[in-house]
C-alpha positions in Angstrom: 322.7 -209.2 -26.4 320.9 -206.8 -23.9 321.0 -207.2 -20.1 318.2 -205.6 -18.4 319.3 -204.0 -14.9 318.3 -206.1 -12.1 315.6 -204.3 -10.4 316.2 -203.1 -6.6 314.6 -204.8 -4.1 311.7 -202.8 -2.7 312.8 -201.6 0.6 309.5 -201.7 3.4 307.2 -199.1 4.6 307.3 -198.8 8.2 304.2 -199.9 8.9 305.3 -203.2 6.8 307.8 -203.7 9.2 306.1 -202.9 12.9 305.3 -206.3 14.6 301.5 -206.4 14.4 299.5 -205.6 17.7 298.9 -208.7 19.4 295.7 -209.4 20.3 295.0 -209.7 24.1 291.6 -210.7 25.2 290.7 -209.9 28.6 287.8 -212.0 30.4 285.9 -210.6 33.0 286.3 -212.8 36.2 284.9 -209.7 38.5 281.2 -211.3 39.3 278.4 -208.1 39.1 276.9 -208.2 42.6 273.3 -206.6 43.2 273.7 -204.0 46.3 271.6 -204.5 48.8 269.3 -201.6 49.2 266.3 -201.0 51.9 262.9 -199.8 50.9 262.2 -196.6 51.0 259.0 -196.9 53.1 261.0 -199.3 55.3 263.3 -195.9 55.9 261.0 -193.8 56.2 259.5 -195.6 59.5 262.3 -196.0 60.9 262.5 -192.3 62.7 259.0 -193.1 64.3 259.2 -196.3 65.5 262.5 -195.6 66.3 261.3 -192.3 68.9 258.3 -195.1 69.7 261.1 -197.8 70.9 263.1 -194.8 72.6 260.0 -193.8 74.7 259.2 -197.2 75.1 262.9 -198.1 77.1 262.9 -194.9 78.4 259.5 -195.3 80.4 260.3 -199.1 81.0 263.5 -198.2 82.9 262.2 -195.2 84.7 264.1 -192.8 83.7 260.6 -191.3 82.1 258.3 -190.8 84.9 254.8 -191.9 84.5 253.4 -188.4 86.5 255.7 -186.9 83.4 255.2 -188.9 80.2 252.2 -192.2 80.1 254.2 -195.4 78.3 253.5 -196.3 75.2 251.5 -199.5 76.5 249.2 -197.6 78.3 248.2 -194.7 75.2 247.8 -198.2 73.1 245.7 -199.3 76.2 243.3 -196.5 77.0 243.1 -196.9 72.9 241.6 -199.5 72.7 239.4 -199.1 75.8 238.1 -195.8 74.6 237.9 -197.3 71.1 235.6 -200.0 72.6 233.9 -197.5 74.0 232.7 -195.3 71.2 234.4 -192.1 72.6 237.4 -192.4 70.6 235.4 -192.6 67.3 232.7 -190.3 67.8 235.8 -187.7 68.8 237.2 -188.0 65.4 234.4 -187.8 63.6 233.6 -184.3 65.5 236.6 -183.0 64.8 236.8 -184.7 61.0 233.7 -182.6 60.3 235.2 -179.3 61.9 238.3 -179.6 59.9 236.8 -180.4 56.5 234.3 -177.9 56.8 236.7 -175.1 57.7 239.4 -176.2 55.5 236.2 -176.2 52.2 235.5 -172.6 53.7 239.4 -171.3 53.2 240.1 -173.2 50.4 237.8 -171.1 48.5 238.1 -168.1 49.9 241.7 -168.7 49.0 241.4 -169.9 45.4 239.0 -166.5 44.5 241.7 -164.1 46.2 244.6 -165.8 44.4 242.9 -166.0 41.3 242.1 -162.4 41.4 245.4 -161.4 42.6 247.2 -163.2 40.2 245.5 -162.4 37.0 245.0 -159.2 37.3 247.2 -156.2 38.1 244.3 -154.3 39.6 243.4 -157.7 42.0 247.1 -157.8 43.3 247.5 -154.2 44.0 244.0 -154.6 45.8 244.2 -158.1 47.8 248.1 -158.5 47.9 249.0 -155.8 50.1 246.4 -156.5 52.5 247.0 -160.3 52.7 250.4 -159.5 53.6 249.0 -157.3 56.4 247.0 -159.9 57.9 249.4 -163.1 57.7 251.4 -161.0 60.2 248.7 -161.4 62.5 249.0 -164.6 64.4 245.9 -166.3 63.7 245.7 -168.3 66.9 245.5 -164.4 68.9 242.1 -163.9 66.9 240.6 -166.2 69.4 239.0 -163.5 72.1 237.6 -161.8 69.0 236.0 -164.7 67.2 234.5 -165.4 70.1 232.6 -162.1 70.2 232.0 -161.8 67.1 230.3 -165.5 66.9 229.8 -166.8 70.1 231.2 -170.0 71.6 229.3 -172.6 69.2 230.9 -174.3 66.1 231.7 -171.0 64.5 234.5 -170.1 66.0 236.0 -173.1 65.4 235.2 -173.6 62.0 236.2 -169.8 61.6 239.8 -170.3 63.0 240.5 -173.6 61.0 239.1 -171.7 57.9 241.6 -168.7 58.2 244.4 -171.4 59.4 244.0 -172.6 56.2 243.9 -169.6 53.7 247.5 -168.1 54.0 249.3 -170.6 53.1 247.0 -171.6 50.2 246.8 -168.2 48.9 249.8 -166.9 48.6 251.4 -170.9 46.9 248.7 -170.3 44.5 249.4 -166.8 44.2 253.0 -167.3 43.7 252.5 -170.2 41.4 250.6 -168.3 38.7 253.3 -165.4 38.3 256.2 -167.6 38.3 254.6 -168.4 34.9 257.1 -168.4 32.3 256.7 -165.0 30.1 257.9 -166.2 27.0 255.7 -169.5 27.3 252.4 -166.7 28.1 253.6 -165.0 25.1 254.1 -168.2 22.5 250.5 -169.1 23.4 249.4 -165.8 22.3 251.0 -166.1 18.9 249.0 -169.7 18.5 245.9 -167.6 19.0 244.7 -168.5 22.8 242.3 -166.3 24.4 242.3 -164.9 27.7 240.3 -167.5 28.8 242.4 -170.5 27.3 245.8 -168.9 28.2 244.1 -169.3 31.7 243.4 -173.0 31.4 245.8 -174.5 29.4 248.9 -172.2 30.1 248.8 -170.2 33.7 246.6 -173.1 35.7 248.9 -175.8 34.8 251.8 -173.7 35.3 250.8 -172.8 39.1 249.6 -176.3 40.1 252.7 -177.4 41.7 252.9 -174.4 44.1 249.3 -175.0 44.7 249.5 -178.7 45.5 252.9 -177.5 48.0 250.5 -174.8 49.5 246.9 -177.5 49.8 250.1 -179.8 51.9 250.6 -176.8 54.4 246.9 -175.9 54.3 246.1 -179.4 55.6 248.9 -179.5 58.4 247.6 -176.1 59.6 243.8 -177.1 59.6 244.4 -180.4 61.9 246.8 -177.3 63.7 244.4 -175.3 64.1 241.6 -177.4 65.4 243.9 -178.3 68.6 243.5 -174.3 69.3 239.8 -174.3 68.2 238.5 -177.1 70.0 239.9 -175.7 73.5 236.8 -173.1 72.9 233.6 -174.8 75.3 234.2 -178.3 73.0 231.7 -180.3 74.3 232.5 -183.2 71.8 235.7 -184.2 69.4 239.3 -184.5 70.5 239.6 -181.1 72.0 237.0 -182.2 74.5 238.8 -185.0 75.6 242.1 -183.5 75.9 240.7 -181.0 78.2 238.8 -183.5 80.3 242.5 -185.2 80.4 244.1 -182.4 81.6 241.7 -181.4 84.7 242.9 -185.3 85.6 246.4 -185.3 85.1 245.8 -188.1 82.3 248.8 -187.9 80.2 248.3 -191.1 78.2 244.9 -189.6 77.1 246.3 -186.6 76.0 249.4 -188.4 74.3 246.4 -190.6 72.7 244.5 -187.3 71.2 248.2 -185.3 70.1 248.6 -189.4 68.4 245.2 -189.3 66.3 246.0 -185.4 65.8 249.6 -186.1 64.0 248.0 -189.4 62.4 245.5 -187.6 60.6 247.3 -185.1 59.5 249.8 -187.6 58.0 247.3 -189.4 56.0 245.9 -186.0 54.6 250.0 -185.3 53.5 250.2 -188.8 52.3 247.0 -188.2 50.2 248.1 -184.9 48.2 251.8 -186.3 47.4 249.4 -189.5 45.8 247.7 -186.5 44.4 250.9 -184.7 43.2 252.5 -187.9 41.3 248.9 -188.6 39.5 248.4 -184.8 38.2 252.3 -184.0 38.0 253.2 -186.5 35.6 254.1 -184.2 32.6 256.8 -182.7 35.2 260.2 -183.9 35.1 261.5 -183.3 39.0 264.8 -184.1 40.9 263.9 -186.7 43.8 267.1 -186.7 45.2 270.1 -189.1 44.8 270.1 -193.0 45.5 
């Protein structure tokens, strides 16, 4: 009889042999706490009504003079008086219809030169060159001259807010169309756009945002340029009352006029950045970190 060898015990892998991995479960016990976080428009007051409450203490404690600076209670109260009044009102409307009508006049003188400058080579080497030339002029030294040229009616007023506001639209707009992306001109060529669509579906939309940054300067410098204007034989609108102000040594009236001056002007800026979110939607921009 046959014995069959006894077969060898299998010896173990390794693996068979490592002590499985014990399983560890780990429970949070850190609670997630929401960070308290102010709103924006809450921050964004906070530098005016903090200068407000500066002048405020400062002219409460003396150390602001009265014959230097009016309080802030009394431009709040000659407010409300001249509101009352009529004068205050009938002021802004004056000067509301100087600014828009000046700021319609170089808005379109603006928007034909930048058009023409932009889109055509023989436009820029026309226009550009001499825009240049004339932005070094100070604007506010053209006075003595505008008021030869048109007399000392609403003209030169209008006139002054009107050139005020072309520089600074012109040359946003003007910059705006060629910073157009070549190669995005030139794929909407091979789709078979005309001059006339490459214009409004490719160039246009392409300088809008430069042209919404320059309409926010052109604003600022028309309500800037009215405080010059409306020191030329104003007989009504803010101008007028600042100079009656000054012959009397009124500081809270002219504090009250600089006020409605900087107030207007901030709704205007507050108006295109509505403007800019509603027509810059497509754009994907940085606003800055939390």
């Amino acid at each position: 009889m046959t014995t069959k060898p006894l077969a060898r015990p299998r010896r173990p892998a390794a693996e068979d042999t490592a002590p499985a991995p014990a399983r560890v479960t780990i429970r949070g016990t850190a609670r997630t706490s929401r960070r308290f976080t102010v709103p924006r428009a809450v921050r964004r007051a906070s530098g005016p009504v903090g200068l407000v409450l500066l002048w405020f203490l400062t002219s409460a404690t003396g150390l602001l003079p009265e014959s230097v600076l009016a309080s802030p209670v009394d431009v709040v109260r000659q407010a409300v008086e001249l509101t009352k009044s009529g004068e205050l009102p009938d002021a802004i409307a004056a000067s509301g219809r100087r600014a828009a009508t000046g700021f319609l006049i170089g808005a379109a003188v603006a928007l034909s030169l930048s058009l023409l400058a932009g889109l055509f080579r023989l436009g820029e080497d026309v226009i550009d060159s001499s825009m240049g030339m004339f932005r070094a002029i100070p604007w506010v030294g053209l006075i003595p001259l505008f008021i030869v040229w048109f007399g000392i009616e609403e003209t030169p007023k209008i006139a002054l807010v009107a050139l005020g506001v072309t520089y600074p639209l012109y040359f946003n707009i003007y910059g705006g169309i060629r910073s157009t992306d070549a190669q995005l001109v030139e794929a909407a060529r091979m789709m078979g756009l005309g001059r006339l669509g490459l214009i409004a579906y490719v160039i246009l939309p392409s300088a809008l945002p430069g042209a919404l940054v320059g309409l926010r300067y052109a604003l600022s410098t028309a309500w800037l340029a009215l405080v010059f204007a409306e020191q030329i034989n104003a007989d009504a609108g803010l101008g007028y009352l600042m100079s009656n102000a000054q012959q009397y040594f009124r500081t809270d009236v002219i504090v009250l006029c600089l006020a409605v001056y900087a107030l207007l002007g901030l709704a205007c800026d507050f108006a295109v950045r509505v403007l800019s979110r509603r027509l810059l939607t497509w754009r994907a921009n940085f606003e800055g970190e939390a």
